[in-house]
Structures are given as C-alpha cells and as structure tokens.
N, C-alpha and C positions, 0 to 999 in steps of 0.2 A: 207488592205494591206499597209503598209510600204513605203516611196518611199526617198529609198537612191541615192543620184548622187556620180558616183565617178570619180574623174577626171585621169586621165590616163595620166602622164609622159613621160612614152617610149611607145616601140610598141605594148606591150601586158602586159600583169601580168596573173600567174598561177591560175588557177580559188581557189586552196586551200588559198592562199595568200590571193585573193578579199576577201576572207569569213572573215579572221580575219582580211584584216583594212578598212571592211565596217562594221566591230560592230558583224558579225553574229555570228563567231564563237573566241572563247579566243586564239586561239593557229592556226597554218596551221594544224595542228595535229589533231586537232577538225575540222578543213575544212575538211580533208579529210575521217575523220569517219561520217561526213554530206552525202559527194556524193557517201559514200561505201555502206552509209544506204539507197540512191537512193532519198535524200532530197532537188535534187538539180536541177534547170532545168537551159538551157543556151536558149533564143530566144525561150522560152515553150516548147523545147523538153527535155527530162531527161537526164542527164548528168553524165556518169562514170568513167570518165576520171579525176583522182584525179590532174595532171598537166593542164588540157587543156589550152591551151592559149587564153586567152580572148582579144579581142581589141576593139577600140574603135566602141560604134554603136552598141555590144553587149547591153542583158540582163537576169541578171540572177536573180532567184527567188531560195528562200530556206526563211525556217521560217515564212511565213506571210508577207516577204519582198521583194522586189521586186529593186535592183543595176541596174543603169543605167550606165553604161560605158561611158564616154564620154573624148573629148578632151582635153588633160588639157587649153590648149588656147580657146577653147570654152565656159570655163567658165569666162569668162570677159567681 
C-alpha cells in the first residue's frame, strides 16, 4: 500500500477533494464516484458520505493507498 501525507491548511477538506489532490482521483468528480462505488474508507471504516469532512489525525484509504492527514505545521 501507498503512504501519501497530506498536510491540512485549514480545518478540514471534503473527503471528494482529499482524493484529487492526494493523486487518487483526476477530478472531485471521480472522488466522488470512488466513495459512491464504496472504494473508500475513513479511519478503516467505509465511507459514503461523498462531502465528509476530514481533519487532521484522520486516515483515508482508497486505491492501494493509504492519506495520512496531518497538520500542515506538523510538517516541519
């Protein structure tokens, strides 16, 4: 599996969003036919909530990959 970091700005970002700018998906559009097709887990549970809001200290898997959420100040 895959191990993407993603540094997190504000307080959250929409899980459809994570997907296209952690690489997984081209479009939110395609994030959201991810989690509609049930490709998507948040913390290993499956996620269908095409908005959810993700924050920092989350993890989400989809693809063989595996988003680590994190602080963006954490990264430093």
């Amino acid at each position: 599996m895959r191990d993407i970091r993603f540094p997190l700005a504000g307080e959250y970002v929409e899980l459809c969003n994570l997907l296209k700018l952690g690489g997984l998906a081209d479009s939110s559009g395609q994030g959201k036919a991810l989690v509609a097709a049930g490709q998507v887990k948040v913390d290993g549970r499956p996620e269908s909530r095409k908005t959810a809001k993700i924050r920092a200290g989350q993890t989400v898997e989809c693809l063989d990959a595996r988003i680590a959420v994190i602080a963006a100040d954490a990264d430093h």
